[in-house]
C-alpha positions as CSV (number, residue, x, y, z in Angstrom):
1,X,0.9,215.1,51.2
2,X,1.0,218.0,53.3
3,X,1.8,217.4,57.1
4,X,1.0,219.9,59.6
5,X,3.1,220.4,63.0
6,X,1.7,222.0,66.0
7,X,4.6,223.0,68.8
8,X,3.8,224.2,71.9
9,X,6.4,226.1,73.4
10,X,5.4,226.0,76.9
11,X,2.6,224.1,78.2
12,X,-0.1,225.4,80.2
13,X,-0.1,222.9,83.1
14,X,-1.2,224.4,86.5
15,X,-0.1,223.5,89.5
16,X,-3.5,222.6,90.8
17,X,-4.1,220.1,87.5
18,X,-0.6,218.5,88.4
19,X,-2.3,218.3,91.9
20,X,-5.0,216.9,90.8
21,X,-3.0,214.5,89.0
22,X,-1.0,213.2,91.3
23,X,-4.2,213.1,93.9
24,X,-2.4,215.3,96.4
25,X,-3.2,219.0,97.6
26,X,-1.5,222.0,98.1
27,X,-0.7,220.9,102.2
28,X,1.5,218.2,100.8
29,X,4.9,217.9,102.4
30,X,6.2,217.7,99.0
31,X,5.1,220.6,97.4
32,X,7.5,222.5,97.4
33,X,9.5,220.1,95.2
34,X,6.0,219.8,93.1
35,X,6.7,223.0,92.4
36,X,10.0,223.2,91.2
37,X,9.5,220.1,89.1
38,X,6.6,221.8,87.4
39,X,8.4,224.8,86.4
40,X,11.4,223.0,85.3
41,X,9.0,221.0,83.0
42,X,7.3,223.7,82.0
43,X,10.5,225.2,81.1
44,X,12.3,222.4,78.9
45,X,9.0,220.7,77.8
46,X,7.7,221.2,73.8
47,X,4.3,218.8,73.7
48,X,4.0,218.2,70.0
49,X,1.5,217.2,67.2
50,X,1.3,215.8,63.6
51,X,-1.3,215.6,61.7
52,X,-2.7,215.5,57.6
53,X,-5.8,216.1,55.6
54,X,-6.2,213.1,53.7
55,X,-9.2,212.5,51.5
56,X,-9.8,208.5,51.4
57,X,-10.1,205.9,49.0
58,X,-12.5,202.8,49.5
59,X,-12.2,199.8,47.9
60,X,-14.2,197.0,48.7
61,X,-13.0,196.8,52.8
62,X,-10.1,198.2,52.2
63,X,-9.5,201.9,52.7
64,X,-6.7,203.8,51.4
65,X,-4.8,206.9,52.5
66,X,-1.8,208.2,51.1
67,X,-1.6,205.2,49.3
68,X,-1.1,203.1,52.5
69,X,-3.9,200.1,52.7
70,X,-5.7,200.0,55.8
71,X,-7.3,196.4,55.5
72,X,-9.1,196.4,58.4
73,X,-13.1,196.1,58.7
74,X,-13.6,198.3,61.6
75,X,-12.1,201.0,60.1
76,X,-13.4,200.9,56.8
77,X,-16.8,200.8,58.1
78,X,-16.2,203.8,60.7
79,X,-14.7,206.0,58.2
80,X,-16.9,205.3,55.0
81,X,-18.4,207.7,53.7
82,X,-15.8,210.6,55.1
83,X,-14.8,212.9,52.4
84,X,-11.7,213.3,54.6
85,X,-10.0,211.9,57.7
86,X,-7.4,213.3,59.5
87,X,-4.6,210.8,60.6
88,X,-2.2,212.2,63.8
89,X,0.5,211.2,65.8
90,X,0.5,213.3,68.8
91,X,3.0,213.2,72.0
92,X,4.4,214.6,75.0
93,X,7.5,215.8,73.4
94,X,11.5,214.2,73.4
95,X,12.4,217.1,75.1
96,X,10.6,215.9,79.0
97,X,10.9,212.9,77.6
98,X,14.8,212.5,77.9
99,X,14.5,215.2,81.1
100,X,12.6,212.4,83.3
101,X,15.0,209.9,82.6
102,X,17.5,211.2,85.0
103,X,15.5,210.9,88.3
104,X,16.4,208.0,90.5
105,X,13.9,208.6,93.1
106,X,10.7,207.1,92.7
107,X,8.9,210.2,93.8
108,X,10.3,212.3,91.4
109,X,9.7,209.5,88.6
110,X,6.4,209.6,89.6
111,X,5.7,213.1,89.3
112,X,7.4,213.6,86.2
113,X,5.8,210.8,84.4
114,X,2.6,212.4,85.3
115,X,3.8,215.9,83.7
116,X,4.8,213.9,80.4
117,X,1.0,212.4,80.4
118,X,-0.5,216.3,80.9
119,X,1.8,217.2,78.0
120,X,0.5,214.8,76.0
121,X,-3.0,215.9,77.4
122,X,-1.8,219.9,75.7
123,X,-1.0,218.5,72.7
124,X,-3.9,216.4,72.0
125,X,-6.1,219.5,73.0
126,X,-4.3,221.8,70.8
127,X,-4.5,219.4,67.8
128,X,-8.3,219.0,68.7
129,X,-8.9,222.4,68.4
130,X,-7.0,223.4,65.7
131,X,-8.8,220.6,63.4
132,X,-12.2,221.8,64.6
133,X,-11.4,225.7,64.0
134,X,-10.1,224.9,60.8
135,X,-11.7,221.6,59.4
136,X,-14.9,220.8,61.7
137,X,-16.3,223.9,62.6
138,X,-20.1,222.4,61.8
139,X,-21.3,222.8,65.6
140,X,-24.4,219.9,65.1
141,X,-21.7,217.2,64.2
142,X,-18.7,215.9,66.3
143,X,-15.0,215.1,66.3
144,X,-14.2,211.0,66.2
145,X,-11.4,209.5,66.9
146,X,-10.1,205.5,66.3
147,X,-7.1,204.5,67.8
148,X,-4.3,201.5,67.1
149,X,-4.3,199.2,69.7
150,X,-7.5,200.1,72.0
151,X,-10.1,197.5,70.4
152,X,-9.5,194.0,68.8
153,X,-10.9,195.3,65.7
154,X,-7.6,197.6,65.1
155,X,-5.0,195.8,67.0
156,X,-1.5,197.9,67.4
157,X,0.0,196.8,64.5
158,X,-2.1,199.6,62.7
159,X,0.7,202.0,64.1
160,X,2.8,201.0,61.2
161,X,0.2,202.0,58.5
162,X,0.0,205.3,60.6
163,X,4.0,206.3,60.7
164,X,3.8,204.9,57.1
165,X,1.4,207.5,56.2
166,X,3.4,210.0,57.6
167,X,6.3,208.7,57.1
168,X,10.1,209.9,58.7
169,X,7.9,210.9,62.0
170,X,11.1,210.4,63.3
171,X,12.5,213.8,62.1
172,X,9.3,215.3,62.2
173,X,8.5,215.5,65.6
174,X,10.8,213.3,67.6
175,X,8.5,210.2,67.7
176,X,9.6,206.4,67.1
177,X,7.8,203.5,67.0
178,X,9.7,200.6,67.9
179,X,9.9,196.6,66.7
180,X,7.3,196.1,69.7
181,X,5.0,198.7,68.1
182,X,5.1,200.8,71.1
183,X,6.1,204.6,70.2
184,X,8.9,206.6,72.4
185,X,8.5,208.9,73.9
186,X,5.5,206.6,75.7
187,X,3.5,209.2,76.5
188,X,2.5,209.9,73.1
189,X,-0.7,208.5,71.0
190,X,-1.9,207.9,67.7
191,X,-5.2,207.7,65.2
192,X,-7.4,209.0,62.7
193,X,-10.0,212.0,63.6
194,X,-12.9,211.8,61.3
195,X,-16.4,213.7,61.9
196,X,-19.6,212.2,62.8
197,X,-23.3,212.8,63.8
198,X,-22.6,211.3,67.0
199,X,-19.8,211.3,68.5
200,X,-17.3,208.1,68.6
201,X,-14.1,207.0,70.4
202,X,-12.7,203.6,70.7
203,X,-13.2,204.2,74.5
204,X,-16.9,203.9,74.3
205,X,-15.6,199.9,73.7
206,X,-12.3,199.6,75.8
207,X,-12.8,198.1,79.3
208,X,-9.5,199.3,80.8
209,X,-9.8,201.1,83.6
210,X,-8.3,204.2,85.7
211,X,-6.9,205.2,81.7
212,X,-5.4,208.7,82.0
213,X,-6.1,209.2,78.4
214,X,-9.8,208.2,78.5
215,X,-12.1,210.6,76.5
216,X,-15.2,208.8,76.3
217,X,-17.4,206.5,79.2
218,X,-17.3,202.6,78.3
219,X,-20.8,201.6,77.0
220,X,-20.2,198.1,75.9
221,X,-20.7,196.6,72.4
């Protein structure tokens, strides 16, 4: 299986979208230190993305990829009749990752936990679109996602099929998951892109609110 990495090298986070953000503005005591947090992070931070073409197997509910069973309903049923699906592990990178662990003050834990979630947010828009340049370029359909851990029907413990699929994400890009099935760095996310006539996220279904990775308005069952 071929695995595909996108690195970004420095990400392009604006001072107004950290703003933004943090819901404060530019007359903020504190923005000076804003400031020089933001280009420090822009500085040491690599946001980073994994991701495969995978052309699935069905079997009766069960839906293989890269000879990892997925026995779950809800995903069988969303992804049948895909001719591929593109699994993915993206994340906000070790790098800011083990750079926010050494503030103390909760200010500054604050802000820089917001620049690891708008590091995730560049590399989940790169990997979005690259696979629409390169995969999904048909402009009448649209780019799905399902997600481990957002619905009941695909509780979290479908992370481990995912890093199985890929396996050693580890060494690829920096990205654990641990025995509580929570990945580290935290700020990262995984799932399986597929392409559909209209457009699907498990967000349309997930109730929680004020989510900072949100892509979709809830609209019940």
């Amino acid at each position: 299986m071929e695995k595909n990495i996108i690195l970004i090298e420095k990400p392009d986070i604006s001072i107004q979208s950290l703003l933004t953000a943090l819901k404060l503005d530019e007359d903020d005591e504190y923005i000076e230190e804003i400031e020089n947090l933001l280009r420090k992070a822009i500085e040491i931070a690599k946001p980073v993305a994994l991701y495969s073409i995978i052309k699935p197997e069905f079997n009766k509910e069960v839906i293989k990829l890269n000879e990892i069973e997925i026995a779950e309903p809800f995903v069988f049923k969303m992804l049948s009749g895909c001719d591929f699906v593109i699994p993915y592990i993206a994340s906000c990178g070790p790098e800011i990752n083990e750079w926010s662990k050494k503030f103390t003050d909760f200010f500054d834990q604050f802000v820089a936990d917001t620049l690891k979630i708008l590091c995730l947010m560049c590399a989940r828009d790169a990997l979005t679109e690259e696979v629409k340049t390169k995969y999904f370029p048909d402009e009448d359909k649209h780019i799905s996602t399902l997600n481990p851990g957002s619905l009941e029907e695909w509780p979290l413990t479908g992370q481990i099929s995912l890093f199985d699929i890929f396996e050693n994400v580890d060494k690829d890009i920096g990205v654990i998951l641990t025995d509580s099935l929570l990945m580290t760095p935290t700020k990262s996310v995984s799932g399986i892109m597929f392409q559909t006539e209209e457009e699907y996220h498990n967000c349309q279904l997930c109730q929680k609110e004020n989510c900072p990775g949100r892509r979709a308005e809830y609209i019940g069952d």
